[in-house]
N, C-alpha and C positions, 0 to 999 in steps of 0.2 A: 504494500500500500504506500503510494506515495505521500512524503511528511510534508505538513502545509510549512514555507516557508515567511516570515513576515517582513513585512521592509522595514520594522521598528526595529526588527534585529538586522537586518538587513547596513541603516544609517548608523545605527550604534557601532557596530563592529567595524563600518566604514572610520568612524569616529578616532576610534580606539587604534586602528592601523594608524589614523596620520599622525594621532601623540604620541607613539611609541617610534614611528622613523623621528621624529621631530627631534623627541628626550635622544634617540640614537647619534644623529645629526647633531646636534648640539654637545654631547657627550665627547663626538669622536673628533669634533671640531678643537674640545682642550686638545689631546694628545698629538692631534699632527701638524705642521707646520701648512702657513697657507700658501707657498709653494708647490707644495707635494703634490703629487697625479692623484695621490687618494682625495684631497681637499679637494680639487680642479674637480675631479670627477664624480664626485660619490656627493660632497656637498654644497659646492656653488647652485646658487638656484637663477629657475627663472623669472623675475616681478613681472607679472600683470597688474596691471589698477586701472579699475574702469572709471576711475573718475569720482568725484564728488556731486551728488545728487543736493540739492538743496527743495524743501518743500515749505515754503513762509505761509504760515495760515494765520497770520493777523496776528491773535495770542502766542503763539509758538511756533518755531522754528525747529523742523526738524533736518537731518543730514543723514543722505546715507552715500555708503561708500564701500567698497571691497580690493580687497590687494592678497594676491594670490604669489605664495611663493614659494616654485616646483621645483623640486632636485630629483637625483637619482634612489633618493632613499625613500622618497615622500613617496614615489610613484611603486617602491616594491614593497612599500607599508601597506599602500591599498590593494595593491597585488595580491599579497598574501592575505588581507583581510577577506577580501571579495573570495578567495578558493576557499578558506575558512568557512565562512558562510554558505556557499554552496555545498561542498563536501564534508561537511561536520556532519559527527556519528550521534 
């Protein structure tokens, strides 16, 4: 019988990949110099920012905004979060 899978575990587990590359990435970031291929490679990222949204509604002022930033670590944290999730026993 197939097990019903839900996207609440789904986002969660997505979640929880990208803090544990992040804490890894920032972790492995003391130990090597920022020279190194392993630094170049594993945690240089890439910024996106879309930009600054501003919405003035008279009373209050609100601001939205997002900046996205993608290394090699970040993208096999969700890697592995996502096969997790699929294939969990």
């Amino acid at each position: 019988m197939p097990r019903y899978r839900s996207t609440g575990v789904l986002f969660a587990s997505l979640l929880i990949g990208l803090l544990g590359a992040t804490v890894l990435s920032a972790v492995l970031s003391l130990f090597v110099g920022p020279t190194s291929v392993v630094h170049r490679v594993l945690i240089n990222s890439f910024t996106y920012d879309s930009g600054l949204l501003v919405l003035n509604l008279i009373v209050v002022t609100i601001s939205f905004g997002i900046t996205l930033n993608i290394n090699l670590l970040t993208i096999l944290g969700l890697m592995s979060a996502f096969y997790w999730w699929k294939y969990r026993l």
